[in-house]
Backbone as CSV, one residue per row, in Angstrom:
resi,resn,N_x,N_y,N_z,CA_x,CA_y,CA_z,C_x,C_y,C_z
1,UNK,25.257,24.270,27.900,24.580,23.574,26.806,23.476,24.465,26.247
2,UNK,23.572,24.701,25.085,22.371,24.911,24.179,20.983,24.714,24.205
3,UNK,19.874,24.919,24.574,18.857,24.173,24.004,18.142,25.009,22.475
4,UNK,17.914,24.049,21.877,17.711,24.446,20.653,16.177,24.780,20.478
5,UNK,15.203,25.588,20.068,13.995,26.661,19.767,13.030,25.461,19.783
6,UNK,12.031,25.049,20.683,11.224,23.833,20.671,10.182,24.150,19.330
7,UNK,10.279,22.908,18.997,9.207,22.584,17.591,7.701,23.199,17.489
8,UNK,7.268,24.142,17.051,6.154,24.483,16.521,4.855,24.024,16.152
9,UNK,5.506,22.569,15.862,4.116,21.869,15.131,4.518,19.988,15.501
10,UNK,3.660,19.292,15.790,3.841,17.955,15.937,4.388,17.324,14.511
11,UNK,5.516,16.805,14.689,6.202,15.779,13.706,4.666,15.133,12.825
12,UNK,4.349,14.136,13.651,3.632,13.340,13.278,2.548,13.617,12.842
13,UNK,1.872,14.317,13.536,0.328,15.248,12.598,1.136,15.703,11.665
14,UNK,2.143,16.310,11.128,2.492,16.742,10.161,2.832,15.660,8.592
15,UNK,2.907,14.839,9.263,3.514,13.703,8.658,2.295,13.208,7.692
16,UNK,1.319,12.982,8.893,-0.390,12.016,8.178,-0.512,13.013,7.493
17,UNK,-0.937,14.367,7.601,-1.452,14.774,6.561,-0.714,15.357,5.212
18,UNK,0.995,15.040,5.364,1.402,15.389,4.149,0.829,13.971,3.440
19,UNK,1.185,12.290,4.468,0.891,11.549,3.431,-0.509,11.038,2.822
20,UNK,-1.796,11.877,3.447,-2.982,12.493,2.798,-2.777,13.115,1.808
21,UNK,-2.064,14.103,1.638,-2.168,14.879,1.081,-1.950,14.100,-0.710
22,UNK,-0.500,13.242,-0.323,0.275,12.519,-1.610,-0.575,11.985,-2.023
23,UNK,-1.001,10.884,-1.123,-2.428,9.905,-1.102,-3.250,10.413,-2.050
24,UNK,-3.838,11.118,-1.640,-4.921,11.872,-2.763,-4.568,12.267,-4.266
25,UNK,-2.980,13.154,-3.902,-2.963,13.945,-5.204,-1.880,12.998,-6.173
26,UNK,-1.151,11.903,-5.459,0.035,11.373,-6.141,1.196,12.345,-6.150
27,UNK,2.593,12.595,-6.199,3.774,13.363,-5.754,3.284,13.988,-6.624
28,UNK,3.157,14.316,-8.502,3.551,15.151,-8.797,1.741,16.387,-8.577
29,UNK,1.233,16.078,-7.970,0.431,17.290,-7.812,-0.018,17.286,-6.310
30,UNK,1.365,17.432,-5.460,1.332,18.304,-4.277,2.350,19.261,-4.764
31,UNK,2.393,20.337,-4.077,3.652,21.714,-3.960,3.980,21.086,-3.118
32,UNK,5.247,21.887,-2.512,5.895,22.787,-0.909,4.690,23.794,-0.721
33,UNK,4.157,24.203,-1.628,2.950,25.445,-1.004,1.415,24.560,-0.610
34,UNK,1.440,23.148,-1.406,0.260,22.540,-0.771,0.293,22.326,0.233
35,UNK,2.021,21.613,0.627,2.059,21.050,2.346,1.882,21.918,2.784
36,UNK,2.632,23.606,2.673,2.887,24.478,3.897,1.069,24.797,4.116
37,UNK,0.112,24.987,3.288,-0.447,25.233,3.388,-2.009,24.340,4.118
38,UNK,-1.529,22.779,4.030,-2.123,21.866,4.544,-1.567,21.977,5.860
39,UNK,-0.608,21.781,6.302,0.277,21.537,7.381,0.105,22.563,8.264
40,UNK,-0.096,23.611,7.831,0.068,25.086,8.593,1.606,25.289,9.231
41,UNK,2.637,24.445,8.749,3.828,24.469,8.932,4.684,25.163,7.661
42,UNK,5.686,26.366,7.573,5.841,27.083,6.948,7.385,26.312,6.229
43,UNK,7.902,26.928,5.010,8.484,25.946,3.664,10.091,25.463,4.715
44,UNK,10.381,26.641,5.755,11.414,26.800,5.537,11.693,25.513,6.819
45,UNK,10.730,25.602,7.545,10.466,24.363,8.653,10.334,23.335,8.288
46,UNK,9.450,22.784,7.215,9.387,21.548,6.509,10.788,20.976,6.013
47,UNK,11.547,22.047,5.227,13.048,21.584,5.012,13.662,21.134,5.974
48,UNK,13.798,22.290,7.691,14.866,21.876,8.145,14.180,19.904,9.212
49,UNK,12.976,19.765,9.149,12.527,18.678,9.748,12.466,17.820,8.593
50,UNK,12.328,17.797,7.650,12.227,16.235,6.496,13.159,16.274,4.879
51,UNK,13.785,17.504,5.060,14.898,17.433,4.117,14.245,18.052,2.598
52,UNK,14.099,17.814,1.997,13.066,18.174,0.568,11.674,17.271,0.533
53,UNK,10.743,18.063,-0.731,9.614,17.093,-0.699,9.682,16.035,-0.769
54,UNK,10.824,15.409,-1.837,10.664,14.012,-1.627,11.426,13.126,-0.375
55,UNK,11.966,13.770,0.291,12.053,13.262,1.453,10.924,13.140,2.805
56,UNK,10.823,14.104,2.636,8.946,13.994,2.886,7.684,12.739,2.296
57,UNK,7.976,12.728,0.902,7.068,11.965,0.641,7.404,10.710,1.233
58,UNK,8.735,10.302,1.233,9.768,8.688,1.402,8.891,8.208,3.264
59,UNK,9.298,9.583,3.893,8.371,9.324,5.149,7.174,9.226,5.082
60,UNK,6.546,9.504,4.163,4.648,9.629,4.426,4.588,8.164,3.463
61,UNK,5.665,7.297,2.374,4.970,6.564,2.251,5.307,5.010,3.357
62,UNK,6.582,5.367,4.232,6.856,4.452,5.441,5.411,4.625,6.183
63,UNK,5.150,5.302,6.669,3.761,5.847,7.349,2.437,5.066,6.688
64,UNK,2.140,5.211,5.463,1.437,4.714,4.806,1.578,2.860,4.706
65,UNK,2.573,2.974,4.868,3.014,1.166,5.118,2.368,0.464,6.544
66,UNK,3.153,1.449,7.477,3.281,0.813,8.796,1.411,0.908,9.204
67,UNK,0.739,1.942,8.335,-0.942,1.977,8.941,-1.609,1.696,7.843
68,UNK,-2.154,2.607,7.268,-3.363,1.615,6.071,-3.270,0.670,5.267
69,UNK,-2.094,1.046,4.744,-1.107,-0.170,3.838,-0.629,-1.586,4.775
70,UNK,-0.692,-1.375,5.608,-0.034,-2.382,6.956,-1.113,-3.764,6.699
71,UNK,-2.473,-3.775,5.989,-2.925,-4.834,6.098,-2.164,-6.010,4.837
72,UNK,-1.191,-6.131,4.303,-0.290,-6.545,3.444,0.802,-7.454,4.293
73,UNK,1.027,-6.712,5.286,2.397,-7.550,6.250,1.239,-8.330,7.111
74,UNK,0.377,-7.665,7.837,-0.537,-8.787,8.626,-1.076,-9.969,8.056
75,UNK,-1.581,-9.755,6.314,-1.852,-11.239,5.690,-1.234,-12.386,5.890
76,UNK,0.591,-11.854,5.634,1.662,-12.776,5.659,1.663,-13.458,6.387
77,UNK,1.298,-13.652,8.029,1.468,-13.642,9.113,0.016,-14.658,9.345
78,UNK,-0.585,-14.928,8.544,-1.928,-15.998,8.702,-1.764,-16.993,8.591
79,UNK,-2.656,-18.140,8.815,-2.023,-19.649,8.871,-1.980,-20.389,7.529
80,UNK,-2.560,-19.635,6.348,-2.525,-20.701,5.024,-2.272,-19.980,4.131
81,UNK,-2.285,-20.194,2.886,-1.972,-19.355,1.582,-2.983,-19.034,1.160
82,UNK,-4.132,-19.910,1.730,-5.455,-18.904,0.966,-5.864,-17.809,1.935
83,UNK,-5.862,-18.274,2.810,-5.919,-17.028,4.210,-5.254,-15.219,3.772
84,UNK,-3.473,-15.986,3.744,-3.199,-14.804,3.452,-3.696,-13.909,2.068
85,UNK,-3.904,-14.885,0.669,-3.974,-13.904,0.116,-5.349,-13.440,-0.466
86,UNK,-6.614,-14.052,0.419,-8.003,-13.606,0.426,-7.591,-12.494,1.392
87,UNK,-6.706,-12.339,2.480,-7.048,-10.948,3.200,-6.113,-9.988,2.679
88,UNK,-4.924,-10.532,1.421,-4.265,-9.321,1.129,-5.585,-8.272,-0.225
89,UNK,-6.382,-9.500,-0.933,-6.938,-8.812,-1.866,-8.135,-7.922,-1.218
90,UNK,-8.780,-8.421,-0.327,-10.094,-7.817,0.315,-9.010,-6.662,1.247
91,UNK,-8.078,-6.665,1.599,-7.597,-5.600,2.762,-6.848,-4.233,1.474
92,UNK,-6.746,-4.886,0.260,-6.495,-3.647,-1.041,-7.900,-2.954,-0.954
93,UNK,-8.958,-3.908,-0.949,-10.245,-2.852,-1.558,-10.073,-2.312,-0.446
94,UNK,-10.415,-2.744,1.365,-10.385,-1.671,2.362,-9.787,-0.531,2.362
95,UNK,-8.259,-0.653,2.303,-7.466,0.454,2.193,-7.673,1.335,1.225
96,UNK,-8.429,0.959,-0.129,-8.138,1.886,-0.918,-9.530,2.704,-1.682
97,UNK,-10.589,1.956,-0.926,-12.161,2.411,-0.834,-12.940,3.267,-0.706
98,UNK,-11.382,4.354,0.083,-12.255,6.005,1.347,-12.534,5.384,2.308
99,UNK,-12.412,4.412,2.895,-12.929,3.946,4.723,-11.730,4.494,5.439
100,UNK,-10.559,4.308,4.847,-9.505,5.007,6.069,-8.758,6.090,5.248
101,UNK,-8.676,6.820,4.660,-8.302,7.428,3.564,-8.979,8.026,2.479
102,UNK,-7.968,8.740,1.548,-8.390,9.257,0.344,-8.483,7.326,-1.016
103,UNK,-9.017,7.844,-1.322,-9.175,6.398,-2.956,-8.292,6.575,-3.344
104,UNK,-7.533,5.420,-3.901,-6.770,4.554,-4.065,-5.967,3.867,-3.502
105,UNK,-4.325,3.647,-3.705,-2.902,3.241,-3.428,-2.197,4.391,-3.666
106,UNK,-1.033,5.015,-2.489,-0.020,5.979,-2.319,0.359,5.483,-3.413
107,UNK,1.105,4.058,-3.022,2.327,3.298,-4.099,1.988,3.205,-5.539
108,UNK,0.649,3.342,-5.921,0.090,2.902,-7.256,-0.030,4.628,-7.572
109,UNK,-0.816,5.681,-6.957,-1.248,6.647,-7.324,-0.004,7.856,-7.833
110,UNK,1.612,7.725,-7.121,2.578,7.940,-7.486,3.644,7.516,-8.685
111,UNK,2.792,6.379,-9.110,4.049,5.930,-9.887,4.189,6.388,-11.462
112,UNK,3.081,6.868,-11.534,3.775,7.819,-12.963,4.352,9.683,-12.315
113,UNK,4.536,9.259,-11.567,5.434,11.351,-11.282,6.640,10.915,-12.365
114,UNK,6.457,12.522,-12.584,7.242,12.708,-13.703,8.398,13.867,-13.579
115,UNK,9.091,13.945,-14.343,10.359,14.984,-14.000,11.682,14.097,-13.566
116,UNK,13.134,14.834,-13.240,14.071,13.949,-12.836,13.803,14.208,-11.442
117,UNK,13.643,14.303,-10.654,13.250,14.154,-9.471,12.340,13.038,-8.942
118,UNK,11.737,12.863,-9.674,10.970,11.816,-9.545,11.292,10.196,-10.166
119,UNK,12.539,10.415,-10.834,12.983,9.623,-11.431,13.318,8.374,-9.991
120,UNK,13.947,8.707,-9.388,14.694,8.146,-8.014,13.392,7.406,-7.420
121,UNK,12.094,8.109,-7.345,11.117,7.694,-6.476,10.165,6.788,-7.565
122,UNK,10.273,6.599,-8.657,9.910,5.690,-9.496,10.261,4.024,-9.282
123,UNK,11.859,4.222,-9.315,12.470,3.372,-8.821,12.328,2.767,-7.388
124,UNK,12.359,3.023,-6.619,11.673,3.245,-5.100,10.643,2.779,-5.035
125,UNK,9.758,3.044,-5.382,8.668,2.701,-5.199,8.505,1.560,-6.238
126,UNK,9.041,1.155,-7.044,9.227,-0.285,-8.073,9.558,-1.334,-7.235
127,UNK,10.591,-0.663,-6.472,11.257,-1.466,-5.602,10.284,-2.182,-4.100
128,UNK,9.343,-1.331,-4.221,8.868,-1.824,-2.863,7.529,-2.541,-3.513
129,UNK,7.167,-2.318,-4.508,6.017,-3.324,-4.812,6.399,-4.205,-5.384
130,UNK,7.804,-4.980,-5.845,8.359,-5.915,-5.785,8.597,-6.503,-4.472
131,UNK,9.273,-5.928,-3.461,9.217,-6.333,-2.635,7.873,-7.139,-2.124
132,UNK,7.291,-6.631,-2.146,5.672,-7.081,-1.374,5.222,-8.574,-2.286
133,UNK,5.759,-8.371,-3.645,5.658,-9.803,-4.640,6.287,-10.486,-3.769
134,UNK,7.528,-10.100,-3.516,8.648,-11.724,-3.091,8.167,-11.799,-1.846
135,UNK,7.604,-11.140,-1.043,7.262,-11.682,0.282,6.306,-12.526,0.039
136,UNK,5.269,-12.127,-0.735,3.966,-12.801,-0.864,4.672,-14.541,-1.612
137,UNK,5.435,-13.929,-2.573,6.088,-15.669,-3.383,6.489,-16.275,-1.888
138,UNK,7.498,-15.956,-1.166,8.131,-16.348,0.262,6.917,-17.268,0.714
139,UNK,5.809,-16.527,0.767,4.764,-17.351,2.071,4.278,-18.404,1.071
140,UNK,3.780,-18.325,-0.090,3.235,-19.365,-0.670,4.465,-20.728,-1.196
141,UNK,5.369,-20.257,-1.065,6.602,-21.091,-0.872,6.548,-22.157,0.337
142,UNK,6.526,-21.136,1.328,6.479,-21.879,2.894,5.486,-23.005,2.825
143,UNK,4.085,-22.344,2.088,2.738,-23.102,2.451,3.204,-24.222,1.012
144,UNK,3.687,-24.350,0.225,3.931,-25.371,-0.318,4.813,-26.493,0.348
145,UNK,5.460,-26.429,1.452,6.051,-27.118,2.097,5.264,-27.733,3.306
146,UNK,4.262,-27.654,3.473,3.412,-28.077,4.607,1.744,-28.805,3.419
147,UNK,1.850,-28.757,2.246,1.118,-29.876,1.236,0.178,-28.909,0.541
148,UNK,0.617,-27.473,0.906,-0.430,-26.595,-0.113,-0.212,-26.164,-1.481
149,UNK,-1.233,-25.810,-2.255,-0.437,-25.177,-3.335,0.286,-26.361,-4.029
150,UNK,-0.193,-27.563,-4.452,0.790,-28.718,-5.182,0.598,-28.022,-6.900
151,UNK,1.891,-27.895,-7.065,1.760,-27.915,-8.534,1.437,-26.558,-9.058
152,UNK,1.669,-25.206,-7.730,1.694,-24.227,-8.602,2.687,-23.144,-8.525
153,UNK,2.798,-22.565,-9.167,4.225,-21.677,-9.162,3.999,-20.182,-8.614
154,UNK,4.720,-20.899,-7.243,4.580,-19.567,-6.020,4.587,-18.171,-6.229
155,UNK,5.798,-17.589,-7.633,6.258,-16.460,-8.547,4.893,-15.692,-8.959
156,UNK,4.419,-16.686,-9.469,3.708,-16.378,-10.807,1.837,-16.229,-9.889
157,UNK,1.965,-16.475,-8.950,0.633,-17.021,-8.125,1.060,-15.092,-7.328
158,UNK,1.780,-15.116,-6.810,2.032,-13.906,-6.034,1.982,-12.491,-7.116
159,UNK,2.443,-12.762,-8.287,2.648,-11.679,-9.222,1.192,-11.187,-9.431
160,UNK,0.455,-12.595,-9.413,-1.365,-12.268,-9.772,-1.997,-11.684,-8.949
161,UNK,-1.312,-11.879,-7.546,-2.271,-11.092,-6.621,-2.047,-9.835,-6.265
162,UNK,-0.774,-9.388,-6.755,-0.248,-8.221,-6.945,-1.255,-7.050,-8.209
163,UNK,-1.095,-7.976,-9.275,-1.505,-7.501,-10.274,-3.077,-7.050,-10.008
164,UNK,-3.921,-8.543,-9.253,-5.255,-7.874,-8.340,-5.400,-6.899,-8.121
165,UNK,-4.566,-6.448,-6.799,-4.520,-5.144,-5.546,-4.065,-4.080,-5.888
166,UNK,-3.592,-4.007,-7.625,-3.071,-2.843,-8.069,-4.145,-2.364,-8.938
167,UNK,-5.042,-3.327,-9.558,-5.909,-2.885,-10.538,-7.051,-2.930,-9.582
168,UNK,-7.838,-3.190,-8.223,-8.344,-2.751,-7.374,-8.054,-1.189,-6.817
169,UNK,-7.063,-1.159,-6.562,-6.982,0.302,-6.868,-7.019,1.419,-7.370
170,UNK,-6.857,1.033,-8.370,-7.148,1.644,-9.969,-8.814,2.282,-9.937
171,UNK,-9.346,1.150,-9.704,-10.917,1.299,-9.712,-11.359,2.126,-8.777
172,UNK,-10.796,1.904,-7.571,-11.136,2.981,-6.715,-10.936,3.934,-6.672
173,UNK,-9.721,4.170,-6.910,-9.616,5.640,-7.458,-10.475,6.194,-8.377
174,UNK,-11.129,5.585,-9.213,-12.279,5.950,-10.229,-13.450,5.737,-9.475
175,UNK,-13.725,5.780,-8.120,-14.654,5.826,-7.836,-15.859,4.557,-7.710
176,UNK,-15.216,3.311,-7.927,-16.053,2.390,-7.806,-16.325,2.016,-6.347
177,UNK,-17.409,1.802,-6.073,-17.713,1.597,-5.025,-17.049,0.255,-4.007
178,UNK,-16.812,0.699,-2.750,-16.519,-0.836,-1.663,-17.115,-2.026,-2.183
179,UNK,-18.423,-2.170,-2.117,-19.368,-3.391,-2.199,-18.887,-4.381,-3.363
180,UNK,-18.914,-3.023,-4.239,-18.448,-3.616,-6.025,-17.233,-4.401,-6.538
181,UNK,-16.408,-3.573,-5.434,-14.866,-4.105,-5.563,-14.503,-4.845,-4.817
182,UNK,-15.058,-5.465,-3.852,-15.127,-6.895,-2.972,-15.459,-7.435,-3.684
183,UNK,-16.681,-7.575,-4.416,-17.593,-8.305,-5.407,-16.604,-9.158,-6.387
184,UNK,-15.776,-7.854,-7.209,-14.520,-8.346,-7.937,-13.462,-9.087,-7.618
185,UNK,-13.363,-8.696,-5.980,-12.284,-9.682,-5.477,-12.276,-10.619,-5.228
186,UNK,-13.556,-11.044,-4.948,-14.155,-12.306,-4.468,-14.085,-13.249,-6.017
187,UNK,-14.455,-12.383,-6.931,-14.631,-13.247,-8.600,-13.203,-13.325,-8.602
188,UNK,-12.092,-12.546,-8.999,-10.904,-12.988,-8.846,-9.847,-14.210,-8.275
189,UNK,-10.508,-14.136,-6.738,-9.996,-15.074,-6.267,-10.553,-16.612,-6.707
190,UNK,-11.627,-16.528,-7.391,-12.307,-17.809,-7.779,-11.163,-18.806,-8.811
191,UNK,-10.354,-17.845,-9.108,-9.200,-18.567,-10.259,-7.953,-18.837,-9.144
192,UNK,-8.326,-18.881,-7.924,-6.994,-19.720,-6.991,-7.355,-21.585,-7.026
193,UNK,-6.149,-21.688,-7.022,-5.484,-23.428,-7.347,-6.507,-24.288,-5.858
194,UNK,-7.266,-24.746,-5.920,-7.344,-25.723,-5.273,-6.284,-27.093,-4.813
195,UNK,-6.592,-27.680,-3.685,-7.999,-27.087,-2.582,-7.254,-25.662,-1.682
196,UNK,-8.472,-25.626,-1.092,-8.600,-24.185,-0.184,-8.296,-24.464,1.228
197,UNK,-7.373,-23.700,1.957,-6.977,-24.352,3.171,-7.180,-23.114,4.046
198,UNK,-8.087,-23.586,4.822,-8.241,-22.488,5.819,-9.887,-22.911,6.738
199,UNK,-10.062,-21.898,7.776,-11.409,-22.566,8.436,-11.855,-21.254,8.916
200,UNK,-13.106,-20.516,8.577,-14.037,-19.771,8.687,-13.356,-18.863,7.731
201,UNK,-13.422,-19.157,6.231,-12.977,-17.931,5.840,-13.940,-17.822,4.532
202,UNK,-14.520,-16.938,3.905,-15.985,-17.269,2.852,-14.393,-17.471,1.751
203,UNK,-15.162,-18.317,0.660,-15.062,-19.068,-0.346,-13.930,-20.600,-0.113
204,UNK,-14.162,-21.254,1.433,-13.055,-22.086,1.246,-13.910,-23.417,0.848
205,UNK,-13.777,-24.009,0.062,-14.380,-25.049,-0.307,-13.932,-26.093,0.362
206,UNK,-13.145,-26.445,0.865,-12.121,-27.515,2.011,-12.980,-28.036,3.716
């Protein structure tokens, strides 16, 4: 049996800081010469471990899901509809503030790359911040079945908080400060449907 030339450089450190790297610059302003040169892992190694850049990026933005971005699936997973989506809007400003990261959203800061190459990851990434809508519609669905939410349309309630955590990002990336952009989120959420169902959480009026 063979053994094949042991790996040079850790997968995974390689991984965070390509998806730092995206993070920061959005796909179309990293190289292959930014990673090799961030990474200290050389062009021809990066190919044979993650396939092309944008196969690279596809992993750094799973990565970006499963950790900073990850406070989105934990909301879901709370006991009310205001619960979840006071911690999906306040867990956008966290993630996208500089406390664990570069400012902004991977998913938001990529989505104008341009070129046909990027065409595929446009789509892709359309696809997954839809996704994150219908999950979010899903839970406020659920919580309408247990007496929450009478009378409002789960679609259209989830699309808004989407629309929130994307234009929270936005800002941060421009540099607005944490404090400021809680501030906003907190005013934002002031236009959710009463009543408020939840217990120790600031703004539940219930």
């Amino acid at each position: 049996m063979t053994i094949g030339r042991p790996r040079e450089f850790d997968p995974e450190q390689v991984l965070d800081t390509a998806m730092r790297l995206f993070w920061a610059r959005g796909y179309d302003g990293v190289s292959i010469s930014d990673l090799t040169a961030a990474t200290g892992v050389n062009r021809r190694s990066l190919y044979a471990e993650y396939g092309s850049k944008a196969d690279l990026f596809r992993a750094a933005v799973r990565r970006y899901q499963a950790g900073p971005g990850g406070y989105a699936e934990r909301a879901l997973a709370l006991p009310t509809a205001w619960e979840s989506a006071y911690a999906t809007v306040h867990g956008a400003v966290d993630a996208s503030s500089g406390t664990a990261g570069p400012r902004g959203c991977l998913l938001v800061q990529s989505a104008l790359a341009a070129g046909d190459e990027a065409t595929a990851l446009h789509a892709e990434l359309a696809g997954l911040r839809e996704n994150g809508i219908a999950e979010l519609a899903e839970r406020f669905r659920a919580a309408q079945l247990v007496g929450e939410l009478p009378g409002a349309d789960p679609q259209l309630l989830a699309r808004w908080i989407g629309a929130v955590c994307q234009g929270l990002a936005v800002q941060a990336n421009g540099g607005v400060e944490r404090d400021e952009l809680h501030a906003v989120a907190d005013q934002a959420l002031r236009a959710w449907p009463e009543p408020r169902h939840a217990a120790g959480v600031p703004g539940v009026s219930s």
